[in-house]
VOPAGU-2260 file (C-alpha; in pm, 1 decimal, decimal comma):
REM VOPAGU-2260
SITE   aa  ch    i         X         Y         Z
SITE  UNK   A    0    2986,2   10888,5   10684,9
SITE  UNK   A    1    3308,7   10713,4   10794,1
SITE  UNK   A    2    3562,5   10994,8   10881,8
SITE  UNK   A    3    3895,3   10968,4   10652,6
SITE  UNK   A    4    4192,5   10818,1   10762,3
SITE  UNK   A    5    4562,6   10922,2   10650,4
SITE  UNK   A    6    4739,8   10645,6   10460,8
SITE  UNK   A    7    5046,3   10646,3   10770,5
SITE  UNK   A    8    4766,5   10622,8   11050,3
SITE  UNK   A    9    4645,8   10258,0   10820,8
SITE  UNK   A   10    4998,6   10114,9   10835,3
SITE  UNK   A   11    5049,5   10194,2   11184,9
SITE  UNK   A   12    4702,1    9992,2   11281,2
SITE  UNK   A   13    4821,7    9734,6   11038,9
SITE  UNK   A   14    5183,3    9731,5   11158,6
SITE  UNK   A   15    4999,4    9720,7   11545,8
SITE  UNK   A   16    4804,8    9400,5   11474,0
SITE  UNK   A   17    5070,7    9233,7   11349,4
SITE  UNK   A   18    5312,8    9276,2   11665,5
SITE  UNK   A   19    5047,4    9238,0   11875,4
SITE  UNK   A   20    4926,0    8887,1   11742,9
SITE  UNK   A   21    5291,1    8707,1   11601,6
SITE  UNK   A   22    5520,5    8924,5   11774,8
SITE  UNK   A   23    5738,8    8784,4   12073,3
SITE  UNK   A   24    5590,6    9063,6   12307,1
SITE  UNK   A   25    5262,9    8890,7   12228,0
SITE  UNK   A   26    5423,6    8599,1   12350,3
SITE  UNK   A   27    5538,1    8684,7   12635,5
SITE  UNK   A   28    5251,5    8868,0   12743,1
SITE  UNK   A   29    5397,3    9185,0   12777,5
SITE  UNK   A   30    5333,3    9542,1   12614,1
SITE  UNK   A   31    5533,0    9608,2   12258,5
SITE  UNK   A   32    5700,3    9898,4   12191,3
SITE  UNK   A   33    5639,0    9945,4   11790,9
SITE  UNK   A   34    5840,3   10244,0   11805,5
SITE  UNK   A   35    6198,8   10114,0   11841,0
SITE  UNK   A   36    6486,9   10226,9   12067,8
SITE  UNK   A   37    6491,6   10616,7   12161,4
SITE  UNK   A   38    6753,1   10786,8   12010,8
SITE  UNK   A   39    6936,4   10801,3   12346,1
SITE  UNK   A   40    6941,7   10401,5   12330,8
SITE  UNK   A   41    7124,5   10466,2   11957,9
SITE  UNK   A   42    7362,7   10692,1   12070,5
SITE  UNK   A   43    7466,6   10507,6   12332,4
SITE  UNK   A   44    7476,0   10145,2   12156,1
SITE  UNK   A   45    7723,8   10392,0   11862,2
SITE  UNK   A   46    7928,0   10481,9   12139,3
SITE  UNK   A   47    7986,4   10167,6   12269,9
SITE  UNK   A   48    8047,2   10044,0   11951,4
SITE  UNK   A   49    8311,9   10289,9   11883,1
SITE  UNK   A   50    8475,9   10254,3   12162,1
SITE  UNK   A   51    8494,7    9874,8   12146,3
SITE  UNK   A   52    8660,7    9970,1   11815,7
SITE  UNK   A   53    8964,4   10190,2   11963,8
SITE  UNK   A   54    9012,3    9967,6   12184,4
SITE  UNK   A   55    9067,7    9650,4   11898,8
SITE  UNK   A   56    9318,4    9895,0   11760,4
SITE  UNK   A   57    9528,8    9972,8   12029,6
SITE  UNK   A   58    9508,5    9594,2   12075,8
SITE  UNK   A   59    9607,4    9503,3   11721,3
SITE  UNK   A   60    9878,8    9768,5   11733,4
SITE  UNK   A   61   10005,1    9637,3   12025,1
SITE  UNK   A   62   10006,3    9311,8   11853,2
SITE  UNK   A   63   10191,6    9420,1   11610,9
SITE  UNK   A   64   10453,9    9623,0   11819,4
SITE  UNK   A   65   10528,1    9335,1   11996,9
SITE  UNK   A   66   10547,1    9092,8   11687,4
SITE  UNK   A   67   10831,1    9334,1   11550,7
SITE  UNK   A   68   10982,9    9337,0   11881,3
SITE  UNK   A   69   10997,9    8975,1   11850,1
SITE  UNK   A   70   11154,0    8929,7   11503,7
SITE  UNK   A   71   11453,5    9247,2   11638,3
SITE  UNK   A   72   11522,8    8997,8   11908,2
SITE  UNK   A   73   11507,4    8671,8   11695,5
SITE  UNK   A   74   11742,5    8820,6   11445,3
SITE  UNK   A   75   11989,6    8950,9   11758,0
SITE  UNK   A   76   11969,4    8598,9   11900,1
SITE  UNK   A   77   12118,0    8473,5   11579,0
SITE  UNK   A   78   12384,4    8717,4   11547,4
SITE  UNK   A   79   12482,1    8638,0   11831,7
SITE  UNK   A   80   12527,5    8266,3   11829,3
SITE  UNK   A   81   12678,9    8342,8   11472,9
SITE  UNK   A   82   12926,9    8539,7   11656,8
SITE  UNK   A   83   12997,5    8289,7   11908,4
SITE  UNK   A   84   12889,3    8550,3   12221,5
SITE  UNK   A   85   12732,9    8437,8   12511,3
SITE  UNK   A   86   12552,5    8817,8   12611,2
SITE  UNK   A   87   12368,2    9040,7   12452,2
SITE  UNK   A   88   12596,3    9342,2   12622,0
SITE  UNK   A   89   12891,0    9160,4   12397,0
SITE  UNK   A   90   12673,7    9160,3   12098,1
SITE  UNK   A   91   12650,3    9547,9   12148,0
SITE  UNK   A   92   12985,1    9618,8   12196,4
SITE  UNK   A   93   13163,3    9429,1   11922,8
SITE  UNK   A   94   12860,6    9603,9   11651,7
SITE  UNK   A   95   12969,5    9955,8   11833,1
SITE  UNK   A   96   13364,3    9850,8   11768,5
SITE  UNK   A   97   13235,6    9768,3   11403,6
SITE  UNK   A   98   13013,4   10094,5   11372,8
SITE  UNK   A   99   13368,0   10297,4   11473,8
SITE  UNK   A  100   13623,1   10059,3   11235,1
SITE  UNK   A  101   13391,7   10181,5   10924,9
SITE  UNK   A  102   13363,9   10531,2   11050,2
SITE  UNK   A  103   13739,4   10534,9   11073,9
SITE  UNK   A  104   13759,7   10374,2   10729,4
SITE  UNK   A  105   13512,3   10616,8   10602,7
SITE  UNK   A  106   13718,6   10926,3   10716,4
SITE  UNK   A  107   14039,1   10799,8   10567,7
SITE  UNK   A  108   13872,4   10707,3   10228,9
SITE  UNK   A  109   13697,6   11061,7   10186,0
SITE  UNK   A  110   14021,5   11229,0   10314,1
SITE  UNK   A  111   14234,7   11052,3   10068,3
SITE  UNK   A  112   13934,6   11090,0    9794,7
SITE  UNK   A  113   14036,0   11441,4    9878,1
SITE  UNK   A  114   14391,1   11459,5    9839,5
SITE  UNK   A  115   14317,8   11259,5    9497,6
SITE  UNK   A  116   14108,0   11526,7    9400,9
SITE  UNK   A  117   14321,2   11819,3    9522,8
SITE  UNK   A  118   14618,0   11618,2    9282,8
SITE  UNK   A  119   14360,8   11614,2    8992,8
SITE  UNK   A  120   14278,2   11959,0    9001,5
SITE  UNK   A  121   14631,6   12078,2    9024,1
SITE  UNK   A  122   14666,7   11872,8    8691,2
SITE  UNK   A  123   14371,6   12013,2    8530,5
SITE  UNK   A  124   14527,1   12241,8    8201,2
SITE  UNK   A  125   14437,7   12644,6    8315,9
SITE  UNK   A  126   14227,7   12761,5    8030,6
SITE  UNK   A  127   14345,1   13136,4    8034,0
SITE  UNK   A  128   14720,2   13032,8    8016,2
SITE  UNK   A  129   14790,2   12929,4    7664,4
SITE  UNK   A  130   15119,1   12783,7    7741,8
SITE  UNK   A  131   14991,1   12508,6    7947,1
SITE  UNK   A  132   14867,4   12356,5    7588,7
SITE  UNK   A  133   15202,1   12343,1    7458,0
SITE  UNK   A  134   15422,1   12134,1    7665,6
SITE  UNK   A  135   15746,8   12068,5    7571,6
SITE  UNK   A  136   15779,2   11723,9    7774,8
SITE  UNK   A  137   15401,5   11624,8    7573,1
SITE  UNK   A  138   15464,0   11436,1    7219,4
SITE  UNK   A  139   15105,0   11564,6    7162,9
SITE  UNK   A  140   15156,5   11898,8    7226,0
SITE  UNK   A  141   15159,6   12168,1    6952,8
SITE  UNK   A  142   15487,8   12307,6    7032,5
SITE  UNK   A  143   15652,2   11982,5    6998,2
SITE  UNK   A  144   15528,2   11935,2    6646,7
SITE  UNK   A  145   15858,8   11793,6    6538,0
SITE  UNK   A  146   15877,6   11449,9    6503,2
SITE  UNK   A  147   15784,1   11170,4    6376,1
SITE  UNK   A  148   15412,7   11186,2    6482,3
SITE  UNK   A  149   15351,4   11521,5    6309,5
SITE  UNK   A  150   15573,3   11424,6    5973,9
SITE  UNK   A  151   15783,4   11685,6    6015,7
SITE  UNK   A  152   15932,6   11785,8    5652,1
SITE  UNK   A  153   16283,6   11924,6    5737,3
SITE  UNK   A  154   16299,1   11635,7    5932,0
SITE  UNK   A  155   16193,7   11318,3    5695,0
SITE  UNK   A  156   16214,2   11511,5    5412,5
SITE  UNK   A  157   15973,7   11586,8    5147,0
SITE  UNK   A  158   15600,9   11596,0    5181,5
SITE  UNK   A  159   15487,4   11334,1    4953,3
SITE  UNK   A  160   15238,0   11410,4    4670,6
SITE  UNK   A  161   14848,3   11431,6    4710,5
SITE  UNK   A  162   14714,6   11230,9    4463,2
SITE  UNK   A  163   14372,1   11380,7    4312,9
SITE  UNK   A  164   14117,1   11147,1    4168,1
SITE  UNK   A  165   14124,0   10868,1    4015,4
């Protein structure tokens, strides 16, 4: 009786012959490892492989860094020549004189935004003093309801007739 084989022990007899006859280790006349790399061999070939990949970052980022560096000076060049300055150092100081104008502008526009507001509030009618509704000097004022605006009667003379319906 022929003793019973598993089906993995087959495949690896099978997958044997086959490296072993076509197989470049056949061809070189050398011993083939069927196995594959150790797991040592894997972890190191990941390793590598990750750090080859930190260090394409920090390449592209520096890439990048000094692309934007690049355009900042680009765009200073041209501000420069647009301003008719021959250094750098006199681009910087006539954008710092420009950076302190609008400050200075920007103070005296909230400061007088201010006053304007202080001057609007001290116009604004007090709600729990009744008499600043009725001003004498306002046409529109209830107190002055005399005139010609609020038809008067002693004034014009006689209310004139309602008509009803039609």
């Amino acid at each position: 009786m022929l003793p019973v084989r598993s089906k993995k022990y087959k495949e690896r007899v099978e997958l044997t012959l086959i490296i072993e006859s076509e197989g470049e280790c056949a061809r070189r006349g050398q011993r083939c490892d069927i196995s594959g790399p150790s797991s040592r061999d894997m972890t190191s070939i990941i390793q590598e492989q990750e750090r080859l990949d930190r260090e394409r970052e920090e390449t592209l980022s520096k890439l990048l860094r000094l692309d934007k560096q690049q355009r900042f000076l680009r765009g200073r060049a041209s501000e420069m020549i647009r301003r008719g300055l021959k250094t750098m150092d006199e681009l910087d100081d006539a954008e710092e004189k420009e950076r302190l104008d609008k400050e200075r502008i920007g103070k005296e526009q909230s400061n007088s935004g201010l006053s304007m507001l202080a001057e609007a509030s001290s116009n604004v009618l007090d709600n729990s003093d009744p008499s600043s509704f009725l001003s004498p000097s306002d046409p529109f004022s209830f107190q002055n309801s005399s005139g010609p605006f609020w038809g008067d009667p002693d004034s014009v003379g006689e209310m004139p007739p309602t008509s009803q319906g039609s």
